[in-house]
PLY file of the C-alpha trace (Angstrom):
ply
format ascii 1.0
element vertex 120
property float x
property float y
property float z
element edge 119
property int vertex1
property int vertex2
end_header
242.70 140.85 296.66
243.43 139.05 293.03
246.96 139.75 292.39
248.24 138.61 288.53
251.29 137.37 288.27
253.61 135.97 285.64
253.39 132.93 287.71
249.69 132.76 288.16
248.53 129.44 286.71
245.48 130.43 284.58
243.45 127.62 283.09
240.38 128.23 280.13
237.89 125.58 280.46
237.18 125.38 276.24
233.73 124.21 276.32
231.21 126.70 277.08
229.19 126.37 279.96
225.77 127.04 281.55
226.02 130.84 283.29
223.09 130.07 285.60
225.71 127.61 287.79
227.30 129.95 290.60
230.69 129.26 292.32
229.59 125.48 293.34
228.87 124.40 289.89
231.72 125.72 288.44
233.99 124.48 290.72
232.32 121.38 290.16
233.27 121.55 286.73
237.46 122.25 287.38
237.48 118.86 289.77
235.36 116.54 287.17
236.20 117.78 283.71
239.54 119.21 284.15
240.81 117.31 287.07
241.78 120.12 288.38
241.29 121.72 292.42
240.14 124.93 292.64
242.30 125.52 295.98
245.32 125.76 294.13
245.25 129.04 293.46
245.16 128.65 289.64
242.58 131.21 287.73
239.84 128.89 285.76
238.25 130.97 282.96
234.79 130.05 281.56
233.02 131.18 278.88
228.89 131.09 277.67
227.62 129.42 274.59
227.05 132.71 272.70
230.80 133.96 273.73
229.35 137.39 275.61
230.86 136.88 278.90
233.70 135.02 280.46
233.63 134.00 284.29
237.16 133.59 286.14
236.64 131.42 289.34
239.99 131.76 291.69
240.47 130.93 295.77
242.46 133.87 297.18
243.09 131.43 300.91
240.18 132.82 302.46
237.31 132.30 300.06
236.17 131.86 296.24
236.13 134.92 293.95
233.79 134.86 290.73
234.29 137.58 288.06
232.12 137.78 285.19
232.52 139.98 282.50
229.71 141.08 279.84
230.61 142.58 276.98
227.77 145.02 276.38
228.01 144.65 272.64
229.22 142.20 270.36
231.11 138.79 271.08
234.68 137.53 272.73
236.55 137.38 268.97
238.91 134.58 270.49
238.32 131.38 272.04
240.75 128.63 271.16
239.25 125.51 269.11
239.22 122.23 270.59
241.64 120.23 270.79
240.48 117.27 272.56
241.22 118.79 275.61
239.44 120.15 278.47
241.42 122.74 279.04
244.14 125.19 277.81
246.83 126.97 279.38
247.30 130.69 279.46
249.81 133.36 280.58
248.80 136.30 282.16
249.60 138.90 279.84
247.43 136.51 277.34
244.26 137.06 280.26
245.00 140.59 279.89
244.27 140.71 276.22
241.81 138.39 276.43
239.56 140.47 278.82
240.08 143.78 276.70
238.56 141.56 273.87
241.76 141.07 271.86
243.52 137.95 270.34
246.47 136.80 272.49
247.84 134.59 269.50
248.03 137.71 267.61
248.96 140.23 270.15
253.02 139.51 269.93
253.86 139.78 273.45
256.81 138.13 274.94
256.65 135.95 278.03
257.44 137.13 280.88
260.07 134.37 281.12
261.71 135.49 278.06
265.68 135.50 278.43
267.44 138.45 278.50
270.87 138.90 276.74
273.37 139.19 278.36
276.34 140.08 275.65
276.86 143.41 274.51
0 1
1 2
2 3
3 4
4 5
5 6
6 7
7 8
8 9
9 10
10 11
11 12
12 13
13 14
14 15
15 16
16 17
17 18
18 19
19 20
20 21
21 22
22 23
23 24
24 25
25 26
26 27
27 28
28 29
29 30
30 31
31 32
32 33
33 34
34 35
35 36
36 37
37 38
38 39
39 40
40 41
41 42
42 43
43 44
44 45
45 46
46 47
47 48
48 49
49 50
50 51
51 52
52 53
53 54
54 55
55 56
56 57
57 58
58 59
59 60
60 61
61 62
62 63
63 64
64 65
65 66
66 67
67 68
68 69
69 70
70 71
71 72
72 73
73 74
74 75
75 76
76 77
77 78
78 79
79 80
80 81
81 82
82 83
83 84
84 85
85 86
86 87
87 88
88 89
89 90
90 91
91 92
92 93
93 94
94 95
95 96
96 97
97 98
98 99
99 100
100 101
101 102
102 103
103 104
104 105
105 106
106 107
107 108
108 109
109 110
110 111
111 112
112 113
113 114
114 115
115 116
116 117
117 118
118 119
């Protein structure tokens, strides 16, 4: 079971990759490119050239999981632009909106880490 949360490390890989590769390629991909090991734990999200599907790869301590999601029509609206990095960071409410095809930098969530006040 996948459980989500607010301290799931989630990783996007920002270059696109080749969907043919299966669960060994793309882990592949998180040790070379992103220096990364995919037995953390940590969600890695990858995404096709033409931005129709995404692929999370996670380990859940017994084995590899690898999601893909299609989008039947259209395009993923959000990706984030390079930045000379391999990868970027994201929260898990951000994932969320992500998936449902929405912009996280737009959404206007808080963190879940947000403080609350106290004073009243």
């Amino acid at each position: 079971m996948i459980q989500l949360t607010p301290q799931t490390r989630i990783f996007l890989c920002l270059e696109p990759v080749d969907f043919r590769r299966g669960i060994d390629g793309l882990t592949q991909i998180c040790r070379a490119e992103l220096s990364s090991e995919p037995f953390s734990g940590t969600i890695f999200v990858f995404r096709n050239r033409r931005a129709r599907a995404l692929k999370p790869v996670t380990v859940d301590g017994q084995g590899y999981w690898l999601l893909q999601k299609r989008l039947s029509e259209g395009r993923f609206g959000w990706w984030p632009g390079s930045t000379g990095e391999a990868a970027r960071s994201l929260a898990v409410h951000e994932l969320q909106m992500l998936l449902w095809n929405g912009d996280p930098e737009r959404a206007g969530a808080q963190p879940a880490w947000r403080r609350v006040s106290t004073a009243g």
